[in-house]
C-alpha positions as CSV (number, residue, x, y, z in Angstrom):
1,X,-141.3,-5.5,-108.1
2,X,-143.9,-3.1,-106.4
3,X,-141.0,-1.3,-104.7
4,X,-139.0,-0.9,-108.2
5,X,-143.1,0.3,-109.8
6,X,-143.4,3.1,-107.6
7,X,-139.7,4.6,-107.5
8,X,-140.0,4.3,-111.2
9,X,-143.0,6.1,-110.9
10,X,-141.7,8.8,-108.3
11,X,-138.5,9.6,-110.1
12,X,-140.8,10.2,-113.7
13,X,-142.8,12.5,-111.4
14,X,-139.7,14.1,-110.5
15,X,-138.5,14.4,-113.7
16,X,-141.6,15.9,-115.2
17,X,-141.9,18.3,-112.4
18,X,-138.3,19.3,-112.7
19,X,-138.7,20.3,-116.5
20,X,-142.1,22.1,-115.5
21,X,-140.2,24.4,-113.6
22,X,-137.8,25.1,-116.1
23,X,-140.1,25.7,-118.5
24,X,-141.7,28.3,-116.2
25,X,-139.2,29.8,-115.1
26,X,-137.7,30.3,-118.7
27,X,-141.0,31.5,-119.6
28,X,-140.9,34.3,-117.3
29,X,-137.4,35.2,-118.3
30,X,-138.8,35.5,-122.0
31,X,-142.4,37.3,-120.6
32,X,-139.5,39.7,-118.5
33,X,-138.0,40.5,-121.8
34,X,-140.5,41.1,-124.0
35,X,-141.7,44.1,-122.2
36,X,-138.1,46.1,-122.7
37,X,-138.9,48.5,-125.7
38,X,-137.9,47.5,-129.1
39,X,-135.2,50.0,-130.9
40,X,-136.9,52.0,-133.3
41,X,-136.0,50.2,-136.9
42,X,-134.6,53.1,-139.0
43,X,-136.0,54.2,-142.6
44,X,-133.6,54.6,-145.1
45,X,-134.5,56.0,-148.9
46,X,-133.0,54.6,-151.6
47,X,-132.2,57.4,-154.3
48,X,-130.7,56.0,-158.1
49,X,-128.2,58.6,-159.4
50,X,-127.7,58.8,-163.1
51,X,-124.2,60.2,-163.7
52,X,-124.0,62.8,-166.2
53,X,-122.5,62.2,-169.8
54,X,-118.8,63.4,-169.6
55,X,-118.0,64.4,-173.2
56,X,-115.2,62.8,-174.7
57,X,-112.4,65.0,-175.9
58,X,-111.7,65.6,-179.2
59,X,-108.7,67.0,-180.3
60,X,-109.4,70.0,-183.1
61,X,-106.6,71.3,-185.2
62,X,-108.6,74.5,-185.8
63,X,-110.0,73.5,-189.3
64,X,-113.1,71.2,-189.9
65,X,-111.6,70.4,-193.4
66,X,-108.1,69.1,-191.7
67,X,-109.8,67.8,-188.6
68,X,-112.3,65.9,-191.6
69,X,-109.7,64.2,-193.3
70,X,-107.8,63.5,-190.2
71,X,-110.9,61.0,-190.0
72,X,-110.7,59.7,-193.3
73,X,-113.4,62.0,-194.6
74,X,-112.9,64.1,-198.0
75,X,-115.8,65.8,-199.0
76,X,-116.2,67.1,-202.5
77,X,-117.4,70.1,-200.7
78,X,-116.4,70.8,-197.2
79,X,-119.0,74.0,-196.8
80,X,-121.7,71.7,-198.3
81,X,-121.2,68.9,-195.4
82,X,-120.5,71.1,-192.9
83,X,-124.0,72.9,-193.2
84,X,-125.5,69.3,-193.5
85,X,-123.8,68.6,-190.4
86,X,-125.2,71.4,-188.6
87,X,-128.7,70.7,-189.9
88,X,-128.6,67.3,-188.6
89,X,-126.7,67.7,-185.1
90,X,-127.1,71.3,-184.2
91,X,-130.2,72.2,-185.5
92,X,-131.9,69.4,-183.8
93,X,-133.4,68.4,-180.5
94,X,-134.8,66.1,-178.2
95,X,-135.7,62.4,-180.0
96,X,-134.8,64.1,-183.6
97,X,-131.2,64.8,-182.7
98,X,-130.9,61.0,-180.6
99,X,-132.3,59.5,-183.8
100,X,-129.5,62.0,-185.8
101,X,-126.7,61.2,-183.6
102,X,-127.2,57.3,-183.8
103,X,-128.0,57.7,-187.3
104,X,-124.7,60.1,-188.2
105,X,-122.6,58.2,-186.0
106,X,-122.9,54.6,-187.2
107,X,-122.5,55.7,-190.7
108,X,-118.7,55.8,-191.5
109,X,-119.3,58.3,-194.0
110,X,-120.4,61.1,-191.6
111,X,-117.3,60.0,-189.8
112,X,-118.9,57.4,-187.1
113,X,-119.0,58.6,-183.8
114,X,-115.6,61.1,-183.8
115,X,-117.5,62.6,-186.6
116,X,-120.2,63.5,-184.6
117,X,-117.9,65.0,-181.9
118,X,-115.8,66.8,-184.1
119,X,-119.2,68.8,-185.8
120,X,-120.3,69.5,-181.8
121,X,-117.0,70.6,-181.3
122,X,-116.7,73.1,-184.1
123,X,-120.4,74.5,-183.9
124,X,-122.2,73.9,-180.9
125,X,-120.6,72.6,-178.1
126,X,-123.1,73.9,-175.3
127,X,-124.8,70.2,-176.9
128,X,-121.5,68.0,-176.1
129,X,-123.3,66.3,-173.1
130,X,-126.7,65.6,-174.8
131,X,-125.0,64.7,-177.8
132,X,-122.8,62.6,-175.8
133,X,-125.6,60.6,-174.2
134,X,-126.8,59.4,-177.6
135,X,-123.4,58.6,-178.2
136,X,-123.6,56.2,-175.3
137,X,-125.6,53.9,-177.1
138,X,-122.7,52.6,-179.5
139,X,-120.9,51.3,-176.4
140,X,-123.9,49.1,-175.1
């Protein structure tokens, strides 16, 4: 039983001395590696682009008071609602004409959004793309 004690006893000191050396030697393999420079990690900037407005086309017969009733819109006077028009789309800027548009355009009698368009359209269309952006908001 002595015999069977001590080669138990040799082949767990074997075995523990066996791992050791692994374990060194895989430690140097990882201490050889460690030293090799690390790539340089890369900065990238993330920019948000807001796409611009595209206006919608709008198809214009070449009078307001056709182009009007084409929308269902039959003023009693077509001078009268056209100025108003201009007042209130034209004439406006910034969070006055947003507040106009939205205002104008969700009212059927002003001819909703088309309505809006087709006033741009006849007198100042150099505002189709800022007028447009208001217009946005009835398509949320």
């Amino acid at each position: 039983m002595k015999k069977h004690v001590t080669a138990a006893a040799a082949l767990l000191l074997f075995t523990a001395l066996s791992g050791c050396g692994a374990a060194a030697e895989s430690s140097s393999t990882a201490a050889t590696t460690s030293t090799a420079s690390a790539p340089t990690p890369t900065v990238t900037k993330t920019v948000t682009v807001t796409p611009t407005p595209t206006p919608a086309p709008i198809k214009t017969s070449g009078s307001y008071k056709a182009d009007l009733a084409a929308l269902g819109i039959k003023p009693d006077n077509v001078q009268n609602f056209a100025d108003f028009m201009k007042k209130e789309i034209c004439d406006e800027t910034g969070t006055n004409l947003g507040v106009n548009v939205r205002s104008i355009g969700g009212n059927s009698t002003g001819g909703g959004p088309d309505g809006v368009r087709l006033t741009v359209a006849y007198f100042c269309p150099t505002k189709s793309q800022e007028v447009e952006s208001y217009l946005d908001y009835f398509d949320q």
